[in-house]
N, C-alpha and C positions, 0 to 999 in steps of 0.2 A: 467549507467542508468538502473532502474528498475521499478519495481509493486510494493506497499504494501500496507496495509489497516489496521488503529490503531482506537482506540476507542478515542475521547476525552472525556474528563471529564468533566463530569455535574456540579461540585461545584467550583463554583467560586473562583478565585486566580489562581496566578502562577503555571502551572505543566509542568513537564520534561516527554516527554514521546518518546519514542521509538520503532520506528517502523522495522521489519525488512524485508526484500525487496526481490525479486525475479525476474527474466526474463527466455526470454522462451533460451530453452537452442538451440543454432547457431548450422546451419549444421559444418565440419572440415574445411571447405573449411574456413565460416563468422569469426570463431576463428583463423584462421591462417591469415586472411586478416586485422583482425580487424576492420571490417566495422563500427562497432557502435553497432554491434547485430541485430539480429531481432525482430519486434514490432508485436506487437498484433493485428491482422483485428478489431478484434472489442472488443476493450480499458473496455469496461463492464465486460467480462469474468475475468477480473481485483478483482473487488470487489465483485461477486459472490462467493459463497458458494464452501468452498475448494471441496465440490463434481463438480461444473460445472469444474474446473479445474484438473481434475486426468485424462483426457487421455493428458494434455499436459507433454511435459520434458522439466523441469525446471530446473534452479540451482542458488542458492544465489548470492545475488547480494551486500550483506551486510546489513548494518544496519543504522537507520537514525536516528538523534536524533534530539526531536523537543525542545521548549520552546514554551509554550502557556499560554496565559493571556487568561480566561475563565471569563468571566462577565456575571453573571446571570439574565438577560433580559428576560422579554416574555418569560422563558424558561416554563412554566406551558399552557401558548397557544399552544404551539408545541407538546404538550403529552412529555414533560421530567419532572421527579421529582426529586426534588435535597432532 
């Protein structure tokens, strides 16, 4: 289990995208126990700006691969341009 944050794609049809993942890096003790890891107080600092997250240690958690159907609705209400 991890964190990651990918861009979808504004123009409609099928895209493969890929996200790749991180969590906060477990004291010796949670990596030797294998708890499950440690979770984040507050899940936001997630998708903030890789600067709100440089005092954490982290380490990869791998990579995630999506498929998304992207329909171009009301995307021009929302401030997106395709």
């Amino acid at each position: 289990a991890g964190y990651g944050v990918c861009h979808v794609p504004s123009a409609p049809g099928c895209h493969r995208v890929t996200c790749v993942t991180w969590r906060p890096q477990g004291t010796r003790g949670q990596r030797l126990l294998g708890t499950g890891g440690p979770q984040l107080r507050v899940p936001e600092v997630a998708v903030a700006g890789a600067g709100e997250r440089f005092r954490l240690r982290t380490e990869s958690a791998g990579t995630v691969t999506l498929q998304l159907g992207v329909v171009a609705r009301n995307m021009a209400r929302f401030g997106v341009a395709l």
